[in-house]
C-alpha positions in Angstrom: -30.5 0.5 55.3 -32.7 0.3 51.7 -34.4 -2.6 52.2 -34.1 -3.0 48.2 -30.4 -3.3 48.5 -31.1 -5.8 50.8 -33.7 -7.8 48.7 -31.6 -7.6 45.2 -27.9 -9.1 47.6 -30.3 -11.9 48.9 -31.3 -12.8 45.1 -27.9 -12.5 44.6 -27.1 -15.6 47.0 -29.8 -17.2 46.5 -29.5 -17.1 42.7 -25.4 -18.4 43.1 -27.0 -21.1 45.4 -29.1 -22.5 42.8 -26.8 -22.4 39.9 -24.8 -25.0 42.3 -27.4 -26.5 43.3 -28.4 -27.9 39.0 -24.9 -27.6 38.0 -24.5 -30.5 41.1 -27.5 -31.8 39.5 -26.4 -31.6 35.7 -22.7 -33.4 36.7 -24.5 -36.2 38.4 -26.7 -37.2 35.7 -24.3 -36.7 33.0 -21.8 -39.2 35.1 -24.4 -41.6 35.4 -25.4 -41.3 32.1 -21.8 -41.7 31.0 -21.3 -45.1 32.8 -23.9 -46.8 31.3 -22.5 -47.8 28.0 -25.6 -49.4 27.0 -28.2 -46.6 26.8 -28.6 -44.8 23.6 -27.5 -41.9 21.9 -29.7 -38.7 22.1 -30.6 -37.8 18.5 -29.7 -34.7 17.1 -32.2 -32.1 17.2 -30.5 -29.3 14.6 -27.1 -28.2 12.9 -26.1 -25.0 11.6 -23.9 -24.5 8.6 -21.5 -21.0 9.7 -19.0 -19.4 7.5 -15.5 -21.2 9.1 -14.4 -23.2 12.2 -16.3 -22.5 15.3 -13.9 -21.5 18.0 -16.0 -21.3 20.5 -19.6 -21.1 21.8 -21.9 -19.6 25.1 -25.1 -20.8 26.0 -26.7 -17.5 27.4 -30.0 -17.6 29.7 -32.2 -16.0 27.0 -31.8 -19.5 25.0 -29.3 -18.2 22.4 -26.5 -19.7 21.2 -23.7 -17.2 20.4 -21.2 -19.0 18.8 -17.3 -17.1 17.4 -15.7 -18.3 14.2 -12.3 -17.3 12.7 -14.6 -15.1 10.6 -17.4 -13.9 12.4 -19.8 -14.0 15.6 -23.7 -15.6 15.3 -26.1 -15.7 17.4 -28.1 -18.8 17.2 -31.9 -19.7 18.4 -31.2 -22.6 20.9 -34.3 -24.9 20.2 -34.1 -24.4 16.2 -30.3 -23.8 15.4 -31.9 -20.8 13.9 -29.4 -17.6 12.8 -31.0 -14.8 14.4 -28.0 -12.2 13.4 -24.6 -12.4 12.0 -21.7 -9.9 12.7 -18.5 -9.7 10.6 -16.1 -9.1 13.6 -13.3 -11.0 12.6 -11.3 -13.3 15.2 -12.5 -12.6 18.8 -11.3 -15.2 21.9 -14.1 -16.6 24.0 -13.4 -13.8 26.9 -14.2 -10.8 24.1 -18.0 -12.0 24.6 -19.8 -11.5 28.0 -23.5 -11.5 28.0 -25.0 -9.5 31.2 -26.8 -11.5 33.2 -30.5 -10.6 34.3 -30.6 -8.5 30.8 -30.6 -8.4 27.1 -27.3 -7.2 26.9 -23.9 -8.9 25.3 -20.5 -7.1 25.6 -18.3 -7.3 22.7 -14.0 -6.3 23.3 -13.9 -5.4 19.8 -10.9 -4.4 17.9 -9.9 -2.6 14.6 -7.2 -1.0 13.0 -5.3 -1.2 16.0 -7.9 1.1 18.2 -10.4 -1.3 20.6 -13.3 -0.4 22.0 -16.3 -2.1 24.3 -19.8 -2.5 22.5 -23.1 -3.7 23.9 -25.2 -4.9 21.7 -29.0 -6.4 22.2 -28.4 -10.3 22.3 -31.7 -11.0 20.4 -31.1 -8.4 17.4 -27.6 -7.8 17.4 -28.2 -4.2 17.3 -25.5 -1.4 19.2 -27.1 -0.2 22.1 -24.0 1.7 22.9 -20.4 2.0 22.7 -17.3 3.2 24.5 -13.5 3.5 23.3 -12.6 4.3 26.9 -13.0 1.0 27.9 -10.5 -1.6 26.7 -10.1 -4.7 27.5 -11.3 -8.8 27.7 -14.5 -8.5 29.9 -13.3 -10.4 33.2 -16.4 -10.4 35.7 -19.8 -8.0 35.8 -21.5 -7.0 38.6 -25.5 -5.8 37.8 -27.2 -3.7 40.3 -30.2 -3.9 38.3 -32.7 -1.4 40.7 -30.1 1.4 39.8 -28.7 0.0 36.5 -25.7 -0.1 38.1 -23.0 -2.2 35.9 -19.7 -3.2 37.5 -17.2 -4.0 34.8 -13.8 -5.6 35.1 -11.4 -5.5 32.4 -7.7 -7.0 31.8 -5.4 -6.3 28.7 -3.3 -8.6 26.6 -4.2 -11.5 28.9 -2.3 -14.4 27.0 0.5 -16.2 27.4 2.0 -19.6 28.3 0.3 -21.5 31.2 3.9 -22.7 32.7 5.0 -18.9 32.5 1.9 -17.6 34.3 -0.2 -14.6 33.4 -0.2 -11.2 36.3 -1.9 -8.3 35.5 -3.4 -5.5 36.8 -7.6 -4.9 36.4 -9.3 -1.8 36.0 -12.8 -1.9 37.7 -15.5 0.4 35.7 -18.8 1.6 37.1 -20.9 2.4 34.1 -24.4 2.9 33.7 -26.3 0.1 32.0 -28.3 1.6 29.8 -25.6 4.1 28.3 -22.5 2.9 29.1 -21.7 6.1 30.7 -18.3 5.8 33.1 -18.9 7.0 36.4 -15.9 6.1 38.1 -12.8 3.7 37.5 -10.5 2.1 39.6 -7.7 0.3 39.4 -6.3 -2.4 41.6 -2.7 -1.6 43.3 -0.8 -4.3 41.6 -1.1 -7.2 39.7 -2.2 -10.5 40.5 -2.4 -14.0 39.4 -4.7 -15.3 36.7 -5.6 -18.7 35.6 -5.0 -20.4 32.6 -8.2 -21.2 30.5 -6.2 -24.7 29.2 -2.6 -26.1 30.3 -0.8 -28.5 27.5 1.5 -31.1 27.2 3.7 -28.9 25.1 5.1 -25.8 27.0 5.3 -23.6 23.8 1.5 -23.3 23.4 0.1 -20.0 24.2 -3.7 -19.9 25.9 -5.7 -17.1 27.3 -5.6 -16.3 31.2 -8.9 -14.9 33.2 -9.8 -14.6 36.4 -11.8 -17.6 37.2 -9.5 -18.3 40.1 -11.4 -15.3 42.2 -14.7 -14.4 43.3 -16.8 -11.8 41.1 -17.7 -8.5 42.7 -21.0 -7.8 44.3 -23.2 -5.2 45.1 -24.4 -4.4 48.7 -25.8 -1.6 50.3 -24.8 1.0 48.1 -21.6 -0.7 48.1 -19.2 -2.4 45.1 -17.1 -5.7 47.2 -14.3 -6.8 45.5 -12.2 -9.8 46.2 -9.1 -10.0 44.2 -6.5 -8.3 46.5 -8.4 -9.6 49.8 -11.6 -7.5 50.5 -12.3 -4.0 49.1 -15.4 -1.8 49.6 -16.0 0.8 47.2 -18.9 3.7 47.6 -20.9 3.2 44.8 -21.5 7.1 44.1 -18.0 8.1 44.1 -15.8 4.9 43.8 -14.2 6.0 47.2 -12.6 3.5 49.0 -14.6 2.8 52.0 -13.2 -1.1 53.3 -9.5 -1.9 52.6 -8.1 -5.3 54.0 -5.6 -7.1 52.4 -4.4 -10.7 52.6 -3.5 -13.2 49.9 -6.3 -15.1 47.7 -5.5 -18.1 45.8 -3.4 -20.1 49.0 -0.9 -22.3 48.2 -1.0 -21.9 44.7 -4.6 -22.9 44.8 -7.6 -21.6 42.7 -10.7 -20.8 44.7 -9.9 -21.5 48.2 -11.9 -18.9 49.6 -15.9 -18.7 49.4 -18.5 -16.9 48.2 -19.6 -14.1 50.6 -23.1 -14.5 52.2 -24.8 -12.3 54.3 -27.9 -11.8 56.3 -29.5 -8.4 57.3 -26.9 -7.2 59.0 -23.6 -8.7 57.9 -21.4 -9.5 55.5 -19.6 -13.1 55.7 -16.2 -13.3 53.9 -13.4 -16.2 54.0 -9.5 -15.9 53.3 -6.1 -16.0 54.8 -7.7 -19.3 56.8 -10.2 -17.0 58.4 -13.7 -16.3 58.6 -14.7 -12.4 59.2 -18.0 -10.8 59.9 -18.6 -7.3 58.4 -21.1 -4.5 59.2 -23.3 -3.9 56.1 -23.9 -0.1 57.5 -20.1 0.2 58.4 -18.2 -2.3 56.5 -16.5 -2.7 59.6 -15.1 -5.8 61.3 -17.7 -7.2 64.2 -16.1 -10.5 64.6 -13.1 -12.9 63.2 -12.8 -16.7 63.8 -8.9 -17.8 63.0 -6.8 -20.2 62.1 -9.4 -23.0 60.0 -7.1 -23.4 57.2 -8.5 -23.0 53.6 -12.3 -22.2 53.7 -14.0 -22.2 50.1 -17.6 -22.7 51.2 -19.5 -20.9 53.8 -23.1 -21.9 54.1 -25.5 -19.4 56.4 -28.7 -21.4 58.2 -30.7 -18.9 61.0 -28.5 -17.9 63.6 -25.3 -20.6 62.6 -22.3 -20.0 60.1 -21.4 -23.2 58.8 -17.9 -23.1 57.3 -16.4 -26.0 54.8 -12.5 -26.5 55.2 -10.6 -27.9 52.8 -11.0 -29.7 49.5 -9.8 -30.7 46.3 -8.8 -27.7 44.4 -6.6 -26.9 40.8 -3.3 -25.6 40.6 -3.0 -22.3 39.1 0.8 -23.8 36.9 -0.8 -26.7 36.0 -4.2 -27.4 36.5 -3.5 -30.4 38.5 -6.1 -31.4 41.5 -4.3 -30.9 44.9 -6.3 -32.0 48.4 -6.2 -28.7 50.3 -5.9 -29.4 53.9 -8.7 -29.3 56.8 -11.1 -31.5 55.0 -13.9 -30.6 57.5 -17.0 -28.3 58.4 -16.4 -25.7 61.1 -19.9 -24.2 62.9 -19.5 -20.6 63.7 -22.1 -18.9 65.6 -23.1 -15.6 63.0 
């Protein structure tokens, strides 16, 4: 097994575990800071003057701002509010922008004269790095296998609609290479499946867009692309062959995001669903082990030689957004 494959999945987790870890952080200060009326304002550092209404904004980890109007999309310098490029694109939603993560990269879904198209560009300059009208689409979720320049790309079409109507569709998984945007492969998922409304409202008649928030983004692992929107699939990453193939439902009860994040150690690969915890072989991608029966299990934390597994929770409905207590409020400890 390449111990690189190995090295880049462990950043993976550890990377998710510490974007929890501040986000925890960030919501606890900002409550506390929120209850005490009397503390003062933070001044205002900078303000930027842009050609119409901003509908939207991003904070990306390279400290700029990219910000959509009904006109046009900007990049902005974080600390000075400074416009670092312009680009007439028209009206884009929020999910027609997706900066890459662990690069320099932003996708743009770009669309004109009735003909779209994908474009990265370079997220400092605003320069095309490349472009591909074979890809169409609202960017979804990316996967970067960054010692390969590997880049997963999952795209859904026409993904509006009412919340109280729901919103299926069917993805198409892309395997491109990063620094091209060559297509080596495509898949497509065998049916569609539920997607969650970015905003519900009091009035039924307004129309909002739908992604997949309610499901856990692919991942890379030993020369392997996991997906997790139709239960667990394992594609080779040469060929897009399917190589793993389990199904069970995701989303429970209605429920966003009641099964967890995979973790893994050198060996195997820790998944959750279907109230059950399953242990994969990283070589095989077969089944060594299943624990049944825990009820909804959205967390799974790996310590040494011991699996812990959190049941239950407080979780959004996908029709209206409303909290719901999941059931098994608890923390199961499997032995990996």
């Amino acid at each position: 097994m390449n111990p690189a494959h190995k090295n880049t999945f462990s950043h993976i987790c550890i990377i998710r575990s510490l974007i929890f870890f501040v986000t925890t952080l960030l919501l606890s200060a900002f409550s506390v800071h929120s209850s005490q009326n009397s503390a003062p304002r933070a001044a205002q550092e900078w303000s930027a003057k842009l050609d119409s209404e901003v509908r939207f904004y991003q904070t990306t980890e390279l400290g700029v701002l990219v910000a959509g109007t009904d006109k046009s999309l900007y990049a902005l310098d974080g600390e000075s509010g400074d416009v670092l490029w312009r680009r007439k694109t028209g009206r884009l939603d929020e999910t027609d922008v997706a900066p890459v993560i662990g690069t320099d990269l932003l996708l743009l879904n770009l669309e004109k004269n009735g003909k779209t198209r994908i474009e990265a560009i370079d997220l400092l300059t605003g320069n095309t790095v490349w472009q591909s009208d074979k890809l169409r689409g609202s960017v979804m979720h990316l996967a970067l296998e960054p010692d390969n320049g590997w880049l997963a790309i999952v795209l859904v079409r026409d993904a509006k609609g009412k919340p109280s109507d729901g919103c299926k569709r069917k993805p198409a998984v892309h395997l491109l290479h990063l620094a091209t945007g060559e297509e080596l492969w495509r898949y497509e998922l065998e049916s569609e499946i539920q997607m969650m409304p970015t905003r519900w409202f009091a009035d039924d008649d307004k129309e909002t867009l739908f992604t997949l928030d309610n499901y856990r983004a692919p991942l890379f692992a030993d020369n392997r692309l996991f997906l997790f929107y139709e239960g667990v699939t394992g594609l080779a990453v040469q060929s897009g062959k399917e190589l793993l193939r389990e199904r069970f439902r995701i989303n429970e009860e209605g429920l966003a995001l009641t099964e967890a994040d995979p973790v893994a150690d050198a060996e195997r690969l820790y998944v959750s669903g279907r109230g059950r915890v399953r242990a994969l072989s990283r070589a095989t991608g077969k089944l060594i082990w299943e624990a049944k029966d825990l009820g909804l299990t959205p967390e799974l934390l790996l310590t040494g030689e011991s699996l812990f597994v959190r049941t239950g929770g407080r979780f959004s409905q996908l029709k209206d957004g409303e909290i719901e207590i999941g059931r098994a409020s608890c923390r199961e400890r499997v032995s990996s």
